[in-house]
C-alpha positions as CSV (number, residue, x, y, z in Angstrom):
1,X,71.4,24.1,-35.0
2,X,72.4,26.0,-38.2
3,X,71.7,29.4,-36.6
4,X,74.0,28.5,-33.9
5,X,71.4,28.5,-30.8
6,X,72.0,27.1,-27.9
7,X,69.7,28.1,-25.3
8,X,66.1,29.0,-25.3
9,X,64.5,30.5,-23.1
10,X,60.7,31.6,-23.0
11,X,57.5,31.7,-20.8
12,X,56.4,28.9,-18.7
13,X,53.3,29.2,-21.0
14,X,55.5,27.1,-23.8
15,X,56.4,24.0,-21.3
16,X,53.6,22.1,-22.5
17,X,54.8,21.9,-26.3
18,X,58.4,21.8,-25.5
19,X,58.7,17.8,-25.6
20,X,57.4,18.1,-29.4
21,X,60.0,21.1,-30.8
22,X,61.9,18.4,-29.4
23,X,61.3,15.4,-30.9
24,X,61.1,17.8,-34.3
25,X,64.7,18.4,-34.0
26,X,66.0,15.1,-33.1
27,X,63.6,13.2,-36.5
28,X,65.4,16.3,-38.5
29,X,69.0,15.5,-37.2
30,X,69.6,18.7,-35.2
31,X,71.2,19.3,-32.3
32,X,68.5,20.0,-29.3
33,X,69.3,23.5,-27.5
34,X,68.6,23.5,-23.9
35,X,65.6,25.1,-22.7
36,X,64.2,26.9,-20.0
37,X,61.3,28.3,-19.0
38,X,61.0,31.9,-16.5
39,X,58.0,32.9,-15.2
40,X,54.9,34.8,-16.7
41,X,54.6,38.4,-16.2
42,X,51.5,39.9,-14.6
43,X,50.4,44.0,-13.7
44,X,51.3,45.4,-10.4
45,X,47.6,43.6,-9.3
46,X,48.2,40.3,-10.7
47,X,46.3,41.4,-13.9
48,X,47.7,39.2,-17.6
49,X,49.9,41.7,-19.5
50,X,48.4,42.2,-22.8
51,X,51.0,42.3,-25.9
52,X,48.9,44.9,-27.2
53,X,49.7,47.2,-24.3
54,X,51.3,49.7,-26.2
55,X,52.4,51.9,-22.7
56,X,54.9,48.4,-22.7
57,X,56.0,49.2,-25.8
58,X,60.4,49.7,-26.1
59,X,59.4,53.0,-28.3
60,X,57.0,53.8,-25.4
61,X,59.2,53.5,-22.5
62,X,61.5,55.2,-24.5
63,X,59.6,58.2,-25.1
64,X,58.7,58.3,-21.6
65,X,62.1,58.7,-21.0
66,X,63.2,55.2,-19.1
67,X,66.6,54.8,-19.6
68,X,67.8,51.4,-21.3
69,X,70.3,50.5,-18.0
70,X,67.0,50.9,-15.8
71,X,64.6,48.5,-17.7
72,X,67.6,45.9,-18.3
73,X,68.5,46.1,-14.6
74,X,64.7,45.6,-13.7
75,X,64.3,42.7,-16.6
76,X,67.6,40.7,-15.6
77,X,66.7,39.7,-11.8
78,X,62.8,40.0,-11.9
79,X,61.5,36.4,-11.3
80,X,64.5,35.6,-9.6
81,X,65.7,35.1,-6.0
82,X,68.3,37.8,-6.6
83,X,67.0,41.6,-5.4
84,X,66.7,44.1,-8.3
85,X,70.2,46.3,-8.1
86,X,70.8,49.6,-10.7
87,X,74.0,48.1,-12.8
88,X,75.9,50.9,-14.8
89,X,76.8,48.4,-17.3
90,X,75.7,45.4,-19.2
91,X,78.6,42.9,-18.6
92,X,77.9,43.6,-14.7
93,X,74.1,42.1,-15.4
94,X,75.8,39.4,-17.3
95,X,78.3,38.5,-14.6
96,X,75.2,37.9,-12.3
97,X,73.1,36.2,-14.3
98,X,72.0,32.7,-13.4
99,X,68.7,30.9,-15.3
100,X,68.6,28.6,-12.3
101,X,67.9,31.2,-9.7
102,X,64.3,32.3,-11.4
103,X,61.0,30.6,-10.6
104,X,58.1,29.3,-12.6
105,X,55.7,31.8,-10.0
106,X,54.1,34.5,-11.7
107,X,55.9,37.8,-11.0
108,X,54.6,40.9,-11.2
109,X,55.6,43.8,-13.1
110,X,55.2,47.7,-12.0
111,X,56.5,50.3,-14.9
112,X,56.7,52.3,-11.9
113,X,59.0,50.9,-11.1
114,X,61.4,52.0,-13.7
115,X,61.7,55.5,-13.1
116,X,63.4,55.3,-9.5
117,X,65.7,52.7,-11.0
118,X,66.1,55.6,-14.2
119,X,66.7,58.7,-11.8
120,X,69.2,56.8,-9.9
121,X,70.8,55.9,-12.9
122,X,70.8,60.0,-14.4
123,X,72.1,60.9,-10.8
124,X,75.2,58.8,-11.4
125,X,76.2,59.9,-14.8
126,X,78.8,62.9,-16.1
127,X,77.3,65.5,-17.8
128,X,79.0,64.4,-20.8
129,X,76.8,61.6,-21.2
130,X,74.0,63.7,-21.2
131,X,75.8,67.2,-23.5
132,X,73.2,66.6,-26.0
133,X,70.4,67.4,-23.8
134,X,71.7,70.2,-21.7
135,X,72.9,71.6,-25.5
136,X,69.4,71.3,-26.7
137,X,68.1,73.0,-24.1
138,X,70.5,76.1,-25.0
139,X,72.1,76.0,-21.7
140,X,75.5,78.4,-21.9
141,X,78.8,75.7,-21.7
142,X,80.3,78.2,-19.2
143,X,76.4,76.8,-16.7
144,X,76.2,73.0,-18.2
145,X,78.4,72.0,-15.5
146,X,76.9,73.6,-12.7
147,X,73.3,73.2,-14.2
148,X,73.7,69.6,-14.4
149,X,75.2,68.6,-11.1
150,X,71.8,71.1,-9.8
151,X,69.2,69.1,-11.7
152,X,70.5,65.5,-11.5
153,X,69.5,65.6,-8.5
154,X,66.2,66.6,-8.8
155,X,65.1,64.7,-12.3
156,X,62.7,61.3,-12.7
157,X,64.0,61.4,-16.8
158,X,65.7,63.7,-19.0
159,X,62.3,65.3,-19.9
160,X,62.4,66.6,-16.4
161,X,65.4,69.3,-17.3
162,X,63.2,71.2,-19.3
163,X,61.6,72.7,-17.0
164,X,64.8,73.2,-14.3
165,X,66.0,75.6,-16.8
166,X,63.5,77.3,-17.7
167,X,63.2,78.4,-14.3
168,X,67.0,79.5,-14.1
169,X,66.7,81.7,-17.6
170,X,63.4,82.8,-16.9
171,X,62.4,82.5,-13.4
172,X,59.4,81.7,-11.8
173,X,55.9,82.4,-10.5
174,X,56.1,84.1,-7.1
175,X,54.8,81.9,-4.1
176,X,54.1,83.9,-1.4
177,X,51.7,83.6,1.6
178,X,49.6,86.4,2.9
179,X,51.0,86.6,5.9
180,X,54.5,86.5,3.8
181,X,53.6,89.7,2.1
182,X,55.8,92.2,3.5
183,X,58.7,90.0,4.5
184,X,58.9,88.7,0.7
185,X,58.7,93.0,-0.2
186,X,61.7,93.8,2.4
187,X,63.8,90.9,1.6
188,X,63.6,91.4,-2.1
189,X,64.9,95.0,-1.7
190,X,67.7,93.4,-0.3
191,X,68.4,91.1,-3.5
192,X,71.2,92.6,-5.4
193,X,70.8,92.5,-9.3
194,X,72.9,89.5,-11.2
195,X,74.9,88.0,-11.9
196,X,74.8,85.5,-9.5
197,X,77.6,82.8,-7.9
198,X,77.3,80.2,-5.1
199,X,77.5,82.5,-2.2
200,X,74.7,85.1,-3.2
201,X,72.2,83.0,-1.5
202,X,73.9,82.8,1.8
203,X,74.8,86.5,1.5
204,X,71.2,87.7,1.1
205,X,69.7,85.3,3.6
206,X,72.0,86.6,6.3
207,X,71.1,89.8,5.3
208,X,67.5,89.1,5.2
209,X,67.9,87.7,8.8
210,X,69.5,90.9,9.9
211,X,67.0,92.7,8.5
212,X,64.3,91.0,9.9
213,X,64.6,89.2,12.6
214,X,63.8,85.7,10.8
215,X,65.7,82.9,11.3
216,X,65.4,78.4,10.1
217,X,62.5,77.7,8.2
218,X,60.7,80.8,8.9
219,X,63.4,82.5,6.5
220,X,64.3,80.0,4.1
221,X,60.8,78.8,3.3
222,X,59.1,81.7,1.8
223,X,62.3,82.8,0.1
224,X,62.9,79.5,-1.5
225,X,58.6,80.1,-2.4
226,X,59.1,83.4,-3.6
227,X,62.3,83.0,-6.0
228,X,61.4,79.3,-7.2
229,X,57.5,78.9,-6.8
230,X,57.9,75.7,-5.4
231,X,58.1,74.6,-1.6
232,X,60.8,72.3,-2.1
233,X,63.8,71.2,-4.4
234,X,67.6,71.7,-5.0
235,X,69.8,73.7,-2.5
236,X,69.6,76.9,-2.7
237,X,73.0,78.0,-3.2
238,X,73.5,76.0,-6.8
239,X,70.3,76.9,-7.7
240,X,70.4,80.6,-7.5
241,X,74.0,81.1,-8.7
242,X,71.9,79.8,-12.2
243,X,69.3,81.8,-12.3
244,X,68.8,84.8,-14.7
245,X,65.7,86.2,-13.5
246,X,64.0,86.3,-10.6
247,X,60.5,87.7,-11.2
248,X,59.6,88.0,-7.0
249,X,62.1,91.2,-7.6
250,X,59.2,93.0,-9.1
């Protein structure tokens, strides 16, 4: 009472000795809070959830790169009859939050499932909430822009930038099939040195097409192998009007 609480609300593992922290309170003259009980956590396979897990750890998460919005948007309607939706801000959490709507079942927790909830919140932010980054990472101011609206895109956490721009300053390991040889050698002689802007890629495809006869995924593919080392990932256009190298040039 001389704290000011209210409300408190725990596991359904501390029903049973509720009625006494009761009875405490009234024989000391306090004012009894309300309480209320939410459901235990279990693992993704219904497995207790150890407080010496340290992977559950705040500093852990944290370091993994979860981002605060995603946990408390996961920890505000699990156990509830309300669906888990990304909020951008704590007040909107707030606004929906009703004790009554949670049940006294066990619920199970996935830390999987924080990083969807994490890369949809990254996707939806400006790059100046995330300047310090992209400035870490030594990324020019006149590219922060572009580089950022590239990578959200294609990021789980923050960690995941790294590596985006490495590849734009430094390029990347060739991927090129056999059978790709020679069309990879051809169309690379038509690669004009940098700089490079956002129509360079759909210049030098069309000019690889001429070239060559290729044409859908039969051209795009192994040029999108060759330059980026990777079969998949952001459009081509943004991506290449950042990149500073590309070693398939030979």
């Amino acid at each position: 009472t001389e704290m000011g609480v209210t409300h408190v609300v725990r596991g359904s593992d501390h029903v049973t000795n509720t009625a006494t922290q009761i009875q405490i309170i009234e024989a000391l003259g306090g004012s009894v809070p309300s309480f209320a009980h939410h459901s235990l956590l279990t693992g993704p396979q219904g497995e207790a959830l150890s407080k010496r897990l340290g992977t559950l750890a705040l500093r852990d998460l944290r370091e993994a790169g979860v981002q605060p919005m995603a946990l408390l948007s996961l920890m505000a309607r699990l156990g509830s009859s309300d669906p888990v939706e990304l909020r951008s801000e704590l007040s909107e959490l707030i606004d929906g939050f009703d004790i009554n709507r949670f049940g006294a079942a066990p619920t199970k927790f996935d830390v999987e499932d924080l990083y969807p909830l994490t890369a949809r919140h990254l996707q939806s932010l400006p790059l100046e909430a995330v300047k310090g980054h992209v400035d870490a990472l030594g990324v020019p101011a006149e590219k922060q822009a572009a580089f950022w609206d590239m990578a959200k895109e294609n990021i789980t956490t923050l960690k995941d930038l790294a590596g985006w721009w490495e590849l734009c300053r430094d390029g990347a390991e060739p991927l090129v099939a056999d059978e790709d040889k020679d069309f990879i050698a051809e169309a690379m002689a038509l690669l004009p040195e940098g700089p490079y802007d956002a129509e360079s890629w759909g210049k030098w495809t069309a000019a690889v097409k001429e070239a060559t006869g290729r044409k859908g995924k039969g051209l795009f593919m192994p040029l999108r192998k060759a330059v980026t080392g990777m079969e998949r990932g952001p459009d081509m256009s943004a991506l290449l009007a950042l990149m500073e190298n590309v070693r398939a040039r030979g």
